[in-house]
N, C-alpha and C positions, 0 to 999 in steps of 0.2 A: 665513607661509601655513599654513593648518592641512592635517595630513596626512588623506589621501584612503583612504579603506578600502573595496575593493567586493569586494560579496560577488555571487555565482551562485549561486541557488537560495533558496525561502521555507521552505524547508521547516523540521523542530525542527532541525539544526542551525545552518543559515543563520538563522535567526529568533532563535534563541538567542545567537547569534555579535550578531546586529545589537544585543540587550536591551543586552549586557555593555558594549557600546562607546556607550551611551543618553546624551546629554547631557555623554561624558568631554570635558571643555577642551582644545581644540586637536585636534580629531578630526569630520570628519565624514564620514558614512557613506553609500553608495547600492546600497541592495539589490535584484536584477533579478534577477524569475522570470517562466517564463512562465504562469501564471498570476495570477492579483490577489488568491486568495486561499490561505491557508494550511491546509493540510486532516491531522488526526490520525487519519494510516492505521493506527494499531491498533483501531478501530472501521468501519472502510471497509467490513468484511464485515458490520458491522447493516446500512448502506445497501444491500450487494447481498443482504440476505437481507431486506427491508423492513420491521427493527426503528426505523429511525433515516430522516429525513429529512436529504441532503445539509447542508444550512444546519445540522444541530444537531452535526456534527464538522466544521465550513469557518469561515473570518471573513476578512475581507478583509484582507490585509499591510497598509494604507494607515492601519486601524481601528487593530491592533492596534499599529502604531507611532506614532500620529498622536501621542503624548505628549511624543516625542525630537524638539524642535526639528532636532535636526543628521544626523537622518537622512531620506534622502530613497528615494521607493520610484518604480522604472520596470517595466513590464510590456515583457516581450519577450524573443529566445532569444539564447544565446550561438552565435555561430557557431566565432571561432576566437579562442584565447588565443596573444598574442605574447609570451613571457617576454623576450624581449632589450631587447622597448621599453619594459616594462610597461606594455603595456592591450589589452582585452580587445575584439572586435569583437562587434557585437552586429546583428540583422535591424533596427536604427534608426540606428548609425550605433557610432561608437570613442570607450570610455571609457579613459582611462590612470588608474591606482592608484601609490601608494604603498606600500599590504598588499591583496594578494586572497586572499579566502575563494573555494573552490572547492566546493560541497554541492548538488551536480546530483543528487545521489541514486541507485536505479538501478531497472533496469526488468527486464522478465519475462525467462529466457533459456530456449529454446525447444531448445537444443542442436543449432544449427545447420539447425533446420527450421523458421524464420520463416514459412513456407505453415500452420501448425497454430493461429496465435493465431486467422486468421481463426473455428474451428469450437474453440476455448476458447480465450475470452478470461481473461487472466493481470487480478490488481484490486491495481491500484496509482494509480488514479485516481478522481476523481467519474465521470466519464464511462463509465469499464468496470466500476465498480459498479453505474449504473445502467441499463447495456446488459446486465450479469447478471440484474438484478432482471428486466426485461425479459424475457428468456429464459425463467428459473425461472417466474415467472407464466405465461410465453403457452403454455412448456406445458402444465399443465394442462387452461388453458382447449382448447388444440387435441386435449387428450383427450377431452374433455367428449365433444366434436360430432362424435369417430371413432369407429364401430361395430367394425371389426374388430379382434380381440384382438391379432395382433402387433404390431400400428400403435400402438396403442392404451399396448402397453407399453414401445414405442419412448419414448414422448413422457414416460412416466411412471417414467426410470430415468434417472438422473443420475449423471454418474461425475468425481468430482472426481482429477485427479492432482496429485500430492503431498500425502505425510503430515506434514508440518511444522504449526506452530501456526495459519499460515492456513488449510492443505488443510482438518485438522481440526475448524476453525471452520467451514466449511462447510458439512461435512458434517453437523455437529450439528446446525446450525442446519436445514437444509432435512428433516434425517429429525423434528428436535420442529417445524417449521413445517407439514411434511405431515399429522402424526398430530394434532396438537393445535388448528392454525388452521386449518388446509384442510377439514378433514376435515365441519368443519359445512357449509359453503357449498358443494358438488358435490352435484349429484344424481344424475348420468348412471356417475359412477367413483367410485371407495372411496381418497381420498388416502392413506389408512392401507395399504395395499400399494403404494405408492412404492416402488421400490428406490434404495439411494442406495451407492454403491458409490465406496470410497477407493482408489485406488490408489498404492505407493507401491513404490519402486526395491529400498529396502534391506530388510534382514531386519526392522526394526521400525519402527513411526511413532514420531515425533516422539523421533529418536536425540537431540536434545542434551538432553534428560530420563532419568532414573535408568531405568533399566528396569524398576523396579516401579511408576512414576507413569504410565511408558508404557502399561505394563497396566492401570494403573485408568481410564485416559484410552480406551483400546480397548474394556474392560468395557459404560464408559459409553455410546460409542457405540455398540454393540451391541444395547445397551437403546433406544435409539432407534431401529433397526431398520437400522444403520448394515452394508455387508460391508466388510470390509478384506482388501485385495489385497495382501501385501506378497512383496517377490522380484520384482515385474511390473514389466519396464520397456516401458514405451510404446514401438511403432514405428511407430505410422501412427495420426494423427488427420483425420477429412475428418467428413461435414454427418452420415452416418449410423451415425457408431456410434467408436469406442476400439478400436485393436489393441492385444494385447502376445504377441508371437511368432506363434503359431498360435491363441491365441485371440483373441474378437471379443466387443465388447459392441454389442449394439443399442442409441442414442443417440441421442436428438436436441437434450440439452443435456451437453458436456462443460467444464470447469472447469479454468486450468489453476493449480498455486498447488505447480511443482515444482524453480523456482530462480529465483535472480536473475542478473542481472551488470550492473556500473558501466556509469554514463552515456559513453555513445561519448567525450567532450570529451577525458578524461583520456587516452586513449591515442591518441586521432586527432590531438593538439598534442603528441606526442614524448614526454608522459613517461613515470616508469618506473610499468609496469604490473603485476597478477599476472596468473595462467589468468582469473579473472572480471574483469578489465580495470579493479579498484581500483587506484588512484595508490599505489604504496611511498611512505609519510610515514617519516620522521625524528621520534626520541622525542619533536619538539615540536610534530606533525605537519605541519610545513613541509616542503618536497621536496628534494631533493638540488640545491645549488647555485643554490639560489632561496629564500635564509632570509625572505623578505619575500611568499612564499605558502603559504598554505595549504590545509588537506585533512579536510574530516572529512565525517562519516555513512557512510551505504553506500558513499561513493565512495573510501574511507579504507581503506588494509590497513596497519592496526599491529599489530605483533607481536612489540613492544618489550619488552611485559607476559607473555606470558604464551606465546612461540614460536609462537602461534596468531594468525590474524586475531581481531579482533573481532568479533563477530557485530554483524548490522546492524540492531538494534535500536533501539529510540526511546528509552532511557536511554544507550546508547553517543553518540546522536549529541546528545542536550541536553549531555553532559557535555562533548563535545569542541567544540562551540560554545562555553559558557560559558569554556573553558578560551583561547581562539585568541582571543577578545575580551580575555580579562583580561590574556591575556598581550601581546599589542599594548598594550594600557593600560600596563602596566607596564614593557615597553621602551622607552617613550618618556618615562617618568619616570626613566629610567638604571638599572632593575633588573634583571639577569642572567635569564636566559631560563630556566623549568624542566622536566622531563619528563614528558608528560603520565602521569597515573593512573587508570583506570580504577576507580571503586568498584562492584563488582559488587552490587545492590540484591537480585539472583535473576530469575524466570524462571517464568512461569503461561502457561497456557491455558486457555481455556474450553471447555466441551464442548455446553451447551447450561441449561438449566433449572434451575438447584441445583447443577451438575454442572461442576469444574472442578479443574487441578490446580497448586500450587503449589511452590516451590524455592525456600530461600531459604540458600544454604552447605547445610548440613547437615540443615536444619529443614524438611521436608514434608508438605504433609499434603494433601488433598483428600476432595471433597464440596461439602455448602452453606456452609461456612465459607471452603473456597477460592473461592467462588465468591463468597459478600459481599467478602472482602480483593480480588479481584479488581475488583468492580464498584467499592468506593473506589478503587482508584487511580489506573484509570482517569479516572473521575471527575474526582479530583484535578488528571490531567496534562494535560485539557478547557482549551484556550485561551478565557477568559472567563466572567464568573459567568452569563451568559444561556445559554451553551451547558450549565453544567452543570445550572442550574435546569429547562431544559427535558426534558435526556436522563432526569434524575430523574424528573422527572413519567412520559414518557414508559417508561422500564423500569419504574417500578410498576404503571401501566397494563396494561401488559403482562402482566407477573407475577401479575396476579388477576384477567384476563380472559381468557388465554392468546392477547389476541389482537396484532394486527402491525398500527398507524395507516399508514402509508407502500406499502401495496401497490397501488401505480399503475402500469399499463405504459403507459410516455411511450413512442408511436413516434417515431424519429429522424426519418420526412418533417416537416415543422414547415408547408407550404404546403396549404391547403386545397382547392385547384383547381390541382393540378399538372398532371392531363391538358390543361385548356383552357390551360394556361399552355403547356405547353410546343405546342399548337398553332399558338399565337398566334405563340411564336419560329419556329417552321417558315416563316407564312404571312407574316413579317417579312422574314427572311433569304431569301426568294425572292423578295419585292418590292424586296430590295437592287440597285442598279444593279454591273452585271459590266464 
């Protein structure tokens, strides 16, 4: 009977994990997310800034494995893992495994005030990227058509919290989106006095960068008309504006991009957790007393390498996919089990237009040359040659029109007659017999 491998979650390390174990003899695979398709969240902020159309960083899991006779792809969520029987319950019904991959990922962590996502949303998804874009558009346009100035600069001051690589990207994005692409198409308001204001906890943005990258990363924003709040920690976010202690910003789009934490699974099924609710892996990132599961991406705290967690990056987590596939492959051919290795590749952000900065070991540099090495590689780590052919087109586009193809505000009602609709249920439900 061939052994059973199921993985939780599409994403690069689940995806990555399913590539390695493609076609192995005597192995086959069933990978279950709740989605259907697989999306490369280090581009998720073109979609919420409307450089990028969802479809040119998504493809559907079914596409991209249809190649692997023996694996097989279901949509749908995990509810709860039973390690004692092995298998995994799921909202369609119980799968049992032989090896589980566990790569649920993780989501926005709001620090115990879940009531704030509602008035900034956190983009770890298609859906609250394009419920940002949303936002960022509809203010504007709701500047356009208010006359009064305080109102007026409500809707025209954006405050993103947290300075890490995504804050940053934001903010860049939406101060050269203001001054460069907006700024021709308003008549009634001047997009170029946008204020776009970073806020961040600690003494400096983007701490896991050198402190002289961080400066030229702040420089850059500034240039684009960026403030940076740093020392501000947020105490209250609600519809009209950003606290932090005694002061106030007036708001009417806030951003939130100022931590993560592990998908609930891992510590609402028992096992061992850190403070951000990552699973403790074992150097082969299997779990204590369950060598036949495993752990990787954001939901992963190994600190085998280096006494530090891993950061939850998209080379951390292709590398520990690849690594939990080959090494399943390989204990099943009789070969002794090894400790995972991180190869640390470095470490870029983008700031906006030319402007970006790089880390690679010891080797830094920034500008427009960080900022070409960054558009390759990206590029490169683009699931599909259709996705990169297009992003290409599309960023050149870009780059010598200064303009943005994707700026759509899609509302969430999707029914076109919801008043008569929901008449009709009223006029229904009272001709119901009692």
């Amino acid at each position: 009977m061939a052994t059973h491998v199921l993985i939780i979650g599409g994403g690069i390390a689940g995806l990555n994990a399913a590539k390695s174990l493609g076609d192995a003899a005597g192995i086959t695979v069933t990978i279950v997310d709740r989605q259907n398709h697989h999306l490369f969240q280090p581009l998720l902020y073109q979609v919420a800034m409307a450089g990028l159309s969802p479809a040119d960083i998504a493809a559907p899991i079914r596409s991209i494995l249809s190649g692997f006779s023996n694996i097989h792809v279901l949509q749908g969520e995990a509810r709860s893992i039973k390690l004692d029987c092995a298998c995994v319950e799921f909202d369609f019904g119980v799968l049992h495994y032989d090896y589980l991959v566990i790569a649920c990922g993780a989501t926005h962590s709001y620090f115990g005030h879940a009531e704030w996502e509602e008035f900034a949303p956190g983009l770890k998804t298609v859906a609250q990227a394009t419920e940002i874009r949303r936002r960022v558009l509809a203010a504007f346009e709701q500047a356009e058509r208010i006359e009064e100035p305080d109102e007026q600069k409500k809707y025209l001051t954006f405050v993103i919290v947290g300075g890490g690589p995504t804050g940053v990207e934001l903010a860049g994005a939406i101060g050269e989106m203001s001054r460069y692409t907006l700024a021709r198409d308003f008549r009634r308001i001047n997009p170029r006095l946008t204020r776009v204001i970073l806020v961040e906890a600690g003494p400096r943005i983007l701490p896991m960068f050198s402190e002289e990258q961080a400066g030229r990363a702040a420089r850059d924003l500034e240039k684009l008309g960026v403030q940076i709040w740093t020392s501000s920690i947020v105490t209250n976010v609600d519809a009209n504006g950003v606290e932090m202690g005694d002061e106030r910003i007036q708001t009417a789009t806030a951003l939130w991009a100022a931590g993560t934490e592990a998908s609930e699974i891992g510590r609402s099924n028992g096992m061992p957790v850190d403070g951000r609710g990552r699973v403790i892996v074992e150097p082969d990132l299997s779990i204590a007393d369950h060598s036949n599961v495993f752990v990787a991406g954001d939901q992963a705290c190994f600190t085998h390498q280096t006494d530090r967690p891993l950061q939850g990056t998209a080379p951390v987590a292709l590398q520990q996919g690849r690594f939990i596939g080959k090494t399943i492959v390989q204990e099943l051919s009789g070969k002794p089990r090894t400790q995972f290795q991180f190869f640390d590749k470095g470490q870029m952000a983008t700031i906006g237009r030319s402007r970006a900065i790089v880390e690679i070991g010891r080797f830094k540099f920034a500008g427009w040359f960080a900022w070409v090495t960054w558009l390759i590689v990206h590029i490169y780590y683009l699931t599909g040659f259709k996705n990169r052919f297009f992003v290409v087109l599309q960023w050149a586009w870009s780059y010598m029109t200064f303009r943005r193809g994707a700026r759509l505000i899609v509302e969430k009602e999707w029914r076109m007659n919801q008043l008569e609709s929901e008449e009709m249920l009223v006029d229904t439900t009272d001709d119901m017999p009692r």
